[in-house]
Every structure is written in C-alpha cells, then in structure tokens.
N, C-alpha and C positions, 0 to 999 in steps of 0.2 A: 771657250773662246767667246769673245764679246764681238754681237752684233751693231754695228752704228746704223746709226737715223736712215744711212745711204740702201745699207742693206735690206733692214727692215721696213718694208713698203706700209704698215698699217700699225696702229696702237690700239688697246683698250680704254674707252673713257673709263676712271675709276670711278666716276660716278655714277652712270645710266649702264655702263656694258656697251656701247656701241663701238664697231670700227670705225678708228677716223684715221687718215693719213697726216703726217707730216706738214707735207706741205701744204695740205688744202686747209688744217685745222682750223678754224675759226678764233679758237682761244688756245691758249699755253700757259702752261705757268713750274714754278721751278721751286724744288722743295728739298731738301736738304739734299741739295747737288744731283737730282734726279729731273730729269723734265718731261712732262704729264701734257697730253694731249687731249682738245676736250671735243666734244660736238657743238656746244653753243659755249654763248658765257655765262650761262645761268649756270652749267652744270661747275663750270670753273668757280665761278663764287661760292657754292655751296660745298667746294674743295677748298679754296682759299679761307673758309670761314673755318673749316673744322678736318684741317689734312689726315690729321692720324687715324680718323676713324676711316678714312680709305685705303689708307697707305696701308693698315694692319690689314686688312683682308686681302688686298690687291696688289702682287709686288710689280713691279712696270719696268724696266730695262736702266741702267745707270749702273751708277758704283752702288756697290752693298757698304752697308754698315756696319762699322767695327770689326 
C-alpha cells in the first residue's frame, strides 16, 4: 500500500539525512516522477546537480521504476 504526502508526516533529505516535513520544507525538487524534500537549498542543489548518486543509495516514496 502506498503512503501520500497526507499520510506521511516527515521525509529523509537524500542529501544530509535529516527529517524534513512536507510542508515546512524549505526546498523540493522532482526527479523522475518522484518528489524529494530537502532541509535547505544547498542540500537540493547538490541533489539537482548530481541526483543518481543519491537516488542509488536512498529510495524516497513515489512510483518505483520499471
């Protein structure tokens, strides 16, 4: 069963580790149909610059691939 945004009160930055909420996130961003919550926007750029090497370690809630 798939949990939504509503459900799930908290995410992992795939950058730093930290809990960030939804709603309060500072930055987001959206990666092959997946959306990633960050703690600042440093940690999002440094995700936008080079997503697969987070994405491969870190899987984050959305539709799976293939």
């Amino acid at each position: 069963m798939k949990r939504g945004r509503e459900e799930q009160k908290s995410f992992e930055d795939p950058v730093c580790g930290m809990q960030v909420s939804y709603k309060t996130a500072p930055a987001e961003s959206e990666y092959q149909g997946k959306h990633y919550y960050f703690c600042a926007t440093a940690c999002r750029e440094q995700f936008d610059a080079d997503p697969e090497r987070y994405v491969r370690a870190h899987r984050q809630h959305g539709s799976r691939r293939g």
